[in-house]
C-alpha positions as CSV (number, residue, x, y, z in Angstrom):
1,X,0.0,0.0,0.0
2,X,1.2,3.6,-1.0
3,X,1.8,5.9,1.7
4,X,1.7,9.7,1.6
5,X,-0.1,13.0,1.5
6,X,-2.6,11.4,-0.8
7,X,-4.4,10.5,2.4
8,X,-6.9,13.2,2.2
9,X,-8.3,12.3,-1.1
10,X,-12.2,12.8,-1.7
11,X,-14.6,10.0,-1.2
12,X,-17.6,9.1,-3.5
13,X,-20.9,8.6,-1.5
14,X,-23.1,6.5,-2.9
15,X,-26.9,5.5,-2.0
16,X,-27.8,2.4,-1.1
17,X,-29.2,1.5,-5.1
18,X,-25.5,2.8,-6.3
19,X,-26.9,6.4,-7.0
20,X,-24.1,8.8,-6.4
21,X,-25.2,11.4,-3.8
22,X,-22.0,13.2,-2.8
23,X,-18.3,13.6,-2.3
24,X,-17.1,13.3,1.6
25,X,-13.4,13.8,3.0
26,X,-12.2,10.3,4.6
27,X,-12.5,11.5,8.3
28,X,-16.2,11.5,7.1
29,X,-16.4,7.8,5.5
30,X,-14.4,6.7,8.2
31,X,-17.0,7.7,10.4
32,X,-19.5,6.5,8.3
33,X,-18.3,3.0,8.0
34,X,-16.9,2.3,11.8
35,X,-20.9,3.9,12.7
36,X,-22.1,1.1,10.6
37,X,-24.2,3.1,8.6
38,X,-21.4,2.7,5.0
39,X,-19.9,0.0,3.5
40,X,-16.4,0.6,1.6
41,X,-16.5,-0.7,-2.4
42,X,-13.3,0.4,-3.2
43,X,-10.0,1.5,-1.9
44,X,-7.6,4.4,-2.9
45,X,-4.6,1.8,-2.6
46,X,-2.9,4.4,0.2
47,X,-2.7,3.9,4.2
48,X,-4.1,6.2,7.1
49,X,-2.5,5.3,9.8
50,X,-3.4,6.6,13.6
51,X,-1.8,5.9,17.0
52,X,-3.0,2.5,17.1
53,X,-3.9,1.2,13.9
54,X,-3.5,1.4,9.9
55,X,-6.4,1.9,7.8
56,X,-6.6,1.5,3.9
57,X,-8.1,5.1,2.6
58,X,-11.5,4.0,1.0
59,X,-12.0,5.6,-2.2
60,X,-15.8,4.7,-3.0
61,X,-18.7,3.5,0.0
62,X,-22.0,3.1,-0.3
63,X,-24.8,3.4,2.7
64,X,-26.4,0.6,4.2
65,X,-29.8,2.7,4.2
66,X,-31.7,4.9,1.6
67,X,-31.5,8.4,1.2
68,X,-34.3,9.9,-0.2
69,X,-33.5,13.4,-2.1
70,X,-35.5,15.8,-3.5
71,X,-34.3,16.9,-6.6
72,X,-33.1,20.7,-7.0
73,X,-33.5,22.8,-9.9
74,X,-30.2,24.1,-11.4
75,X,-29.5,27.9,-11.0
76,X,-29.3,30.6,-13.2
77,X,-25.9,31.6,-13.6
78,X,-22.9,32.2,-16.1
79,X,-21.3,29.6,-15.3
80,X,-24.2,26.6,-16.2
81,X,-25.2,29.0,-19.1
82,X,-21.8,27.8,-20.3
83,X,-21.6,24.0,-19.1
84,X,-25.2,24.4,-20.5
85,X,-23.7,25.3,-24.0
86,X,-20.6,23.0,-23.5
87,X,-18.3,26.5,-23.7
88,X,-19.3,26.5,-27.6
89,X,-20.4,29.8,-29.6
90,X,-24.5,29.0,-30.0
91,X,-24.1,31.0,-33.1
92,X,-20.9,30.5,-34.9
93,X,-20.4,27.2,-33.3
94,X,-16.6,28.1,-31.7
95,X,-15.5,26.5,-28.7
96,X,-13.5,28.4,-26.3
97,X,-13.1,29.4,-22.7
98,X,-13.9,33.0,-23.8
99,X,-17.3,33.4,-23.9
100,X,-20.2,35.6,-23.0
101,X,-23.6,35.2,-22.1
102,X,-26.2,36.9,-24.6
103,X,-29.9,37.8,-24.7
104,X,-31.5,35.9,-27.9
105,X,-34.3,38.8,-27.0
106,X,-32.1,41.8,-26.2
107,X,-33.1,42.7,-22.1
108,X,-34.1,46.4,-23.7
109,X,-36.9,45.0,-25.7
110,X,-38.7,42.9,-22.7
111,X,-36.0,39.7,-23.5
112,X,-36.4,37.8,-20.0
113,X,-33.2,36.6,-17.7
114,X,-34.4,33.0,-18.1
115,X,-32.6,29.9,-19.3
116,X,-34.8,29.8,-22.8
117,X,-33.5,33.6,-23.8
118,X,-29.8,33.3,-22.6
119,X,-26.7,31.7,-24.4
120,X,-23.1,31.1,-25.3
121,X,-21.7,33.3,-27.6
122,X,-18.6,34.4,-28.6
123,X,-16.9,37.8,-28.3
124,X,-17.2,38.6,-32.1
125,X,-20.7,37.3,-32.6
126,X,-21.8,39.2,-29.7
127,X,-21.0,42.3,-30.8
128,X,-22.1,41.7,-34.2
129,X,-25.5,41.0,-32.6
130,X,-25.3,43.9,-30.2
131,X,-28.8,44.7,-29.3
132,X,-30.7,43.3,-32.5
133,X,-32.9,40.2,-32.5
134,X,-31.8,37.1,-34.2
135,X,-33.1,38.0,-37.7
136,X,-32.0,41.6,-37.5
137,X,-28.6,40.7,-36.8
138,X,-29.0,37.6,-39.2
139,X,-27.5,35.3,-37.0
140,X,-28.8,31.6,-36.2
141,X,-28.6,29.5,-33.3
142,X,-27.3,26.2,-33.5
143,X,-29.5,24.8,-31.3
144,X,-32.7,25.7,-29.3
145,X,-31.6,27.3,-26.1
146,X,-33.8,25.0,-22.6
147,X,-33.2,24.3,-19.1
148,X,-31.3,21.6,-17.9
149,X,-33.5,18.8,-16.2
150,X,-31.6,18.2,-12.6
151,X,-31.0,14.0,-13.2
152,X,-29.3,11.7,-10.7
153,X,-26.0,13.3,-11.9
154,X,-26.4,16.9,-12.3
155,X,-25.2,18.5,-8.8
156,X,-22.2,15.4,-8.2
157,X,-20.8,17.2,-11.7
158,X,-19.8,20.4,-9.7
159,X,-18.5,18.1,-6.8
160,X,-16.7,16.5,-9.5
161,X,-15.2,19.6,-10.9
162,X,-13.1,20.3,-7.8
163,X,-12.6,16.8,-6.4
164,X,-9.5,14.6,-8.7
165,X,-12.1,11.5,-9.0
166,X,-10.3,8.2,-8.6
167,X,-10.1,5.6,-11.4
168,X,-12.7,3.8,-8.7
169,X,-15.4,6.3,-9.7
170,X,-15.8,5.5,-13.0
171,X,-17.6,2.3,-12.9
172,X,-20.2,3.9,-10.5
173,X,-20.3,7.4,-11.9
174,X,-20.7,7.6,-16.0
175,X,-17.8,10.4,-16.9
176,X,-15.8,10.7,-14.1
């Protein structure tokens, strides 16, 4: 077993039915599993070791009872405008880091702030646009603009983002 500073690595939470439902630190699913409440699925391959004993670092546990969640409806922001989009131009069709966020109804003519009315786009096709409507401007979208629909999946993709997963995670969370 590897020993190391790797010892704080996240932990995948899963329901009791596989589902994912969150990312814990060991201390956590060490917890967990000595409470009886978690089994461990996999292990990170490294060693925690305390005063009196060594313990393999679990990478991946699953609860022994259900947890029933409601789901959440995504938020509004720039940010899953753009994971929305998959950072891609909705009109030109360029994919880049550098992107804004524009109103397929310009805001000044009663456009609303809602998911259906807001895309990617990139710098030059955003200023082409301005504050014309799609024909005006003669621009095209590539593809209708809708909200996400929060699935099993949708909030452990943030949680993802910033944890490293494990190569564990893959067979329990599709992407990872």
């Amino acid at each position: 077993m590897r020993r190391g500073m790797a010892a704080w690595r996240p932990v995948l939470v899963l329901n009791q039915n596989y589902e994912p439902l969150n990312v814990c630190n060991p201390v956590r699913a060490f917890c967990l599993v000595e409470g009886g409440k978690a089994e461990v699925l996999e292990y990170t391959g490294y060693v925690v070791r305390t005063p009196s004993r060594a313990l393999p670092h679990p990478s991946v546990i699953r609860l022994c009872h259900m947890i029933r969640r409601p789901r959440l409806s995504p938020k509004l922001t720039r940010r899953e405008v753009l994971a929305r989009d998959n950072y891609t131009c909705q009109y030109c069709g360029l994919t880049t880091r550098e992107l804004t966020i524009d109103h397929i109804i310009p805001k000044h003519r009663g456009g609303p702030h809602s998911w259906t009315n807001l895309v990617a786009s990139c710098k030059a096709c955003n200023h082409r646009k301005g504050g014309k409507t799609l024909v005006e401007s003669r621009l095209h979208l590539l593809r209708q603009p809708l909200a996400p629909t929060p699935g099993g999946y949708y909030f452990l993709n943030h949680l993802l983002r910033e944890a490293s997963p494990d190569h564990a995670w893959r067979k329990f969370v599709p992407g990872a």
